[in-house]
N, C-alpha and C positions, 0 to 999 in steps of 0.2 A: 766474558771472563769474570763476571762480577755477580753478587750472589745480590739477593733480594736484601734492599734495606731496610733498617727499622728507622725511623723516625719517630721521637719526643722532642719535649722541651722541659729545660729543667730551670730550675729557681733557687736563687742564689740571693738571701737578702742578710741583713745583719743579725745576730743571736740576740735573746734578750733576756731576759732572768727568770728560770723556773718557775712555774706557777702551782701552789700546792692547793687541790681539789677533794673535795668529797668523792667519793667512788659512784659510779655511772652517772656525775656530772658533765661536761664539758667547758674546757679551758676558755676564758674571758679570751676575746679577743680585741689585740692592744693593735692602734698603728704606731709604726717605729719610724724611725729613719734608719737607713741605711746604704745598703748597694742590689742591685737587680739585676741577672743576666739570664738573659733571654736565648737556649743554647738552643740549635738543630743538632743532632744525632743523624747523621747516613755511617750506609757500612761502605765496605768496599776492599780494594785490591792493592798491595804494594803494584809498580809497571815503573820499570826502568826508564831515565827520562830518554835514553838514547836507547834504540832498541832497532832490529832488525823483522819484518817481516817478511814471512818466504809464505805465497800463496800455489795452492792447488795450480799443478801445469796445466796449460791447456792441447788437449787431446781429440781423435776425429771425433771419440765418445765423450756425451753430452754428460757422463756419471763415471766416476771410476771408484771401485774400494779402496779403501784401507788396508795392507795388509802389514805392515811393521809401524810400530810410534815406538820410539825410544821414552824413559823414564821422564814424566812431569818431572820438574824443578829440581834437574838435575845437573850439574856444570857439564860444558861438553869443551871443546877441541876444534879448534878450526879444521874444516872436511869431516868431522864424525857424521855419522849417518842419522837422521832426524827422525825421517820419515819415507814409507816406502810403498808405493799404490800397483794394484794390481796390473801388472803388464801383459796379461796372455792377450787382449786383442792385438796389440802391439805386435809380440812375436808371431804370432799367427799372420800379423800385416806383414812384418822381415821375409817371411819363408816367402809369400804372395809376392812380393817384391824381388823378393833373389830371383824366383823362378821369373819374371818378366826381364832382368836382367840375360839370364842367359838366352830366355826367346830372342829378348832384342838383340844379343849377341850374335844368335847364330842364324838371326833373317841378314847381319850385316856383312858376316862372311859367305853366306849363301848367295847373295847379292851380287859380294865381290866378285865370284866363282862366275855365275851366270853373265854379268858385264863383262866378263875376262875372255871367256868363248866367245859371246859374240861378237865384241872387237878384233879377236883371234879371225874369226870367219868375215869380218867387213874389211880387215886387211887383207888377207888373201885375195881377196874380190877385187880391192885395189891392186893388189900383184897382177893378178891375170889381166885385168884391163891394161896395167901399162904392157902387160907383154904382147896384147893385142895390138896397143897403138904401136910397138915397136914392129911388129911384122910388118902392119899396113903400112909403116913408112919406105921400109924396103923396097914391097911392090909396087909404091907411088912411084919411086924412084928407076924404076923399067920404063927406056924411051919409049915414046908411047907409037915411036919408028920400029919397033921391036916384035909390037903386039898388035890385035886389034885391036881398034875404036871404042869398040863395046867392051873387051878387055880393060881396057887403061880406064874408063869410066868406072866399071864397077870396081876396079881397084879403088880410085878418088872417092867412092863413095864408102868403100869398106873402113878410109881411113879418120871419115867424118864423124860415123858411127862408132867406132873403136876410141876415139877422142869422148865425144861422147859420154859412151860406158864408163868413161876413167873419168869421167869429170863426175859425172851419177856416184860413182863408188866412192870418190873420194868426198862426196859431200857425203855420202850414207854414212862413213864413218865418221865423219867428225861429226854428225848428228849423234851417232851412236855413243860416241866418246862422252858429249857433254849431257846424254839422259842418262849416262851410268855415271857421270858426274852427282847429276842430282838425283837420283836412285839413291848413293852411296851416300849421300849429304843427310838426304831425310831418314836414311835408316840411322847415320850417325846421329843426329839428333835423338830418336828413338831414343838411342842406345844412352845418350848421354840421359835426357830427361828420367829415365828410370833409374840411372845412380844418382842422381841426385835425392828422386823419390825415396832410395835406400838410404840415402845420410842423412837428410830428414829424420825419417822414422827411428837412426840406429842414434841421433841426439834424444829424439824424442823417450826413448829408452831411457836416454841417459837422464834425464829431465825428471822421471818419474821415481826417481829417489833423490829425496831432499837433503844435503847436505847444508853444514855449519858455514857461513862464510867469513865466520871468526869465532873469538872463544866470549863463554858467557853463558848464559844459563836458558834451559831450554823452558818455555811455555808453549804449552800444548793449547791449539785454538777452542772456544766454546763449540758449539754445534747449532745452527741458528734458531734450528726450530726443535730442537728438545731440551735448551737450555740446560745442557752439559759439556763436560771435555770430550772431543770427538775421541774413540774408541776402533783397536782395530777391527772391521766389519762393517764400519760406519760407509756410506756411498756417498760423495762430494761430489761436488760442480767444478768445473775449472775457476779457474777466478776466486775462489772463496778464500780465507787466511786458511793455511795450518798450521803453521806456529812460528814461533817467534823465537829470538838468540836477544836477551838481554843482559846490557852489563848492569852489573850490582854498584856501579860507582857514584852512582845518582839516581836517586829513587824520587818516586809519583807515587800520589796515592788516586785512584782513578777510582770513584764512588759515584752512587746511581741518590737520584732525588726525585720521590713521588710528584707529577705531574699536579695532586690536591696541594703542594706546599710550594708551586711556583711563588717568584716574588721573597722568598722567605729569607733568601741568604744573597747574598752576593759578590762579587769580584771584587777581593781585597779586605774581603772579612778574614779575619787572625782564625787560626782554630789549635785544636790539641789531638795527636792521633795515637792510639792505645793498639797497639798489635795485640790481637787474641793471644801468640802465644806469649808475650809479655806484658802481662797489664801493669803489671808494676812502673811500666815506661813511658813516659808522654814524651810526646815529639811533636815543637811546636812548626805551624807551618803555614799560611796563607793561602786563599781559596784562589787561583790562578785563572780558573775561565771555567764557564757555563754554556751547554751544547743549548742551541738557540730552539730547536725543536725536539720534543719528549716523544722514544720510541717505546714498539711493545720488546720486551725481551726476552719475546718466544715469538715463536709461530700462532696465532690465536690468541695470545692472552689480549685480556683485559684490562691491566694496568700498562700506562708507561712512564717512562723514566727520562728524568735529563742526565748527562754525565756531566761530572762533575771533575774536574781536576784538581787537586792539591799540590801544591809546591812546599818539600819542605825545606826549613832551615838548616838541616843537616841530616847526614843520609850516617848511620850506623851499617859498616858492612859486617861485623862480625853479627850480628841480628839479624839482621833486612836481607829477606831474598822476594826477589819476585814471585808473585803471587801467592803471596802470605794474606790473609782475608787483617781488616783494621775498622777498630770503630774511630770515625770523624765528629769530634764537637767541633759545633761551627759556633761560635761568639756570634750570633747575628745582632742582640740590641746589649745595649749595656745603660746604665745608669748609677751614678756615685752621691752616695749624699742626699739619696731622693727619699721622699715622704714613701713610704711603703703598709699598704692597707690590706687584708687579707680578702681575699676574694669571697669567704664564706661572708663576711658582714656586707658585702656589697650586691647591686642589684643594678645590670648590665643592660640594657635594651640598646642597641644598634650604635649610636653614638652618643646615645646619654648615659650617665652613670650617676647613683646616687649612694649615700653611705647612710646604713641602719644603724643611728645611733644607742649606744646603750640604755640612758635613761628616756627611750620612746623618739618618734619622727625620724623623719628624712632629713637628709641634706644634700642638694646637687654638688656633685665634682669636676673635676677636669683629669681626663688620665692619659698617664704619656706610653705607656702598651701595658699590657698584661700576661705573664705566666698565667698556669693553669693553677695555681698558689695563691700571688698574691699579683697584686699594682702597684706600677710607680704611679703617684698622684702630684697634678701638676699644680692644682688649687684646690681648697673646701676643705682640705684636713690639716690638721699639724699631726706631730709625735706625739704620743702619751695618749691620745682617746680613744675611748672605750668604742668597741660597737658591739650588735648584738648580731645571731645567727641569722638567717634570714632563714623562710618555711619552704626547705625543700629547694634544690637545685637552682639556679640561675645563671 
């Protein structure tokens, strides 16, 4: 959400008195004393210190579009509607799912129907068998003075067999009873497991339009790899940000810092921050934390960046809305009262420094940092002396 910074450094020393020159001369150059500020420039982002982020649902599909974004840096409403991704595989999965609903439905009444007959016909079976064993008792029951021998045996034997039968039928059914038990069980499972699979999918619906989950102001996420606001048509990952609900009651300024100016600034430098659309304003504010590793901020690029956080001293709501773009001066060196010598009269190799005096020779110094201007100087010069230009760049 942050656009590319510019980084400088500017110089701040004390004024000194007009110098009046012949035309295509160049002005003497005097060392002064004075003051020295060594400033960093990053751009960057108003970001609410308190803020809500709502990320991309996750879905069976690996990519979903875009199809609604409500207005960047807009105030909204708690429940107003955000953002809204394309749902037809979704509903396409509801219809697939309804109709397994009713299949499973009606393998479970079919089921029922089918166990119902044939417990119907394993009782029956049980009926006639007891009727059997009630005959054979009857005939048991003929003296066996009555009949013959071989008579009253095969009665005794008719009612062994008839016993039997009835004990056979009565286990068949109560085998029959407890698989249409479980018949009925796994189909009910079925049947449950695919409404669940429906409310699932019929949240996951609901999921794929982002609402407000309070009031505050909408930020639209960047897009990772084309370093823009993601746009309706855009295709997302689950998991990614899409936007964010900030309140304007405390503001961050959230700036990026070239990975070539590590080292330059740090946690607890003072700074001044200038909103583009009010430069007339500074806002003073301190540099709060430094992301420990500098990323690309795109897909492919070449440069990267550390984020940068800013804390300020007081948050303006009638001005300051989230993601308003802000230039940051960072105070990194300062010096008060220091010898200050121009860069053009000096001649810099690595950690030696020497000063071209005016009336001819060198003289070694000591310096305590340098703008792109001038030097604090920490020994070898005073105020008031002369030097001369040096030949060409240094």
């Amino acid at each position: 959400m942050l656009r590319t910074p510019a980084i400088c450094v500017c110089a701040v020393a004390c004024s000194t008195a007009p110098v009046t020159t012949h035309k295509g001369e160049r002005p003497p150059l005097s060392v002064t004393r004075g003051d020295l500020h060594e400033r960093v420039v990053v751009s960057g982002e108003l970001d609410a210190a308190d803020s809500s982020k709502l990320a991309v649902p996750r879905t069976r599909n690996w990519q979903i579009p875009i199809r609604f974004i409500a207005k960047d840096g807009e105030p909204v409403k708690k429940g107003d509607r955000l953002m809204e991704f394309d749902n037809s595989a979704v509903t396409q999965r509801l219809r697939e799912l309804e109709l397994g609903i009713i299949r499973a439905a009606n393998a479970l009444v079919s089921q029922r129907a089918s166990d119902s007959i044939d417990l119907a016909d394993k009782e029956l079976a049980v009926e006639q068998q007891r009727i059997e064993v009630a005959k054979a008792a009857i005939d048991v029951k003929v003296p066996a003075s009555l009949i013959s021998r071989r008579k009253w045996q095969d009665n005794q034997l008719a009612l062994e067999r008839a016993e039997k039968g009835h004990a056979s039928a009565v286990g068949a059914h109560a085998a029959a009873k407890r698989g249409a038990a479980l018949e009925e069980k796994v189909k009910r499972i079925d049947y449950e497991k695919a409404e669940r699979n429906l409310e699932r999918a019929e949240k996951q619906l609901d999921k794929l339009v982002l609402t407000a989950p309070h009031d505050g102001v909408l930020l639209v996420a960047d897009h990772p790899w084309f370093g823009r606001r993601l746009q309706v048509g855009d295709t997302v990952q689950p998991g990614m940000e899409a936007v964010q609900i900030s309140s304007s009651e405390t503001m961050k300024v959230v700036a990026q810092l070239s990975d070539i100016d590590d080292g330059r600034i740090a946690v607890g430098m003072t700074t001044e921050c200038v909103l583009d659309a009010y430069p007339a304003i500074r806002h003073a504010g301190t540099v709060a934390s430094i992301s420990e590793i500098a990323r690309e901020p795109s897909q492919n690029s070449l440069r990267r960046f550390f984020q940068v956080e800013v804390r300020l001293d007081k948050t303006d709501t009638k001005t300051m809305r989230p993601g308003m773009s802000v230039r940051v001066d960072v105070l990194a060196r300062e010096v008060t009262g220091a010898v200050i010598a121009p860069r053009a009269g000096l001649v810099i190799d690595g950690s030696k420094a020497q000063a071209l005096l005016a009336g001819g020779g060198e003289r070694a110094i000591e310096i305590e940092f340098c703008t792109p201007q001038a030097c604090a100087v920490r020994s070898g010069l005073e105020a008031g002396e002369r030097l001369r230009y040096r030949d060409g760049p240094r």
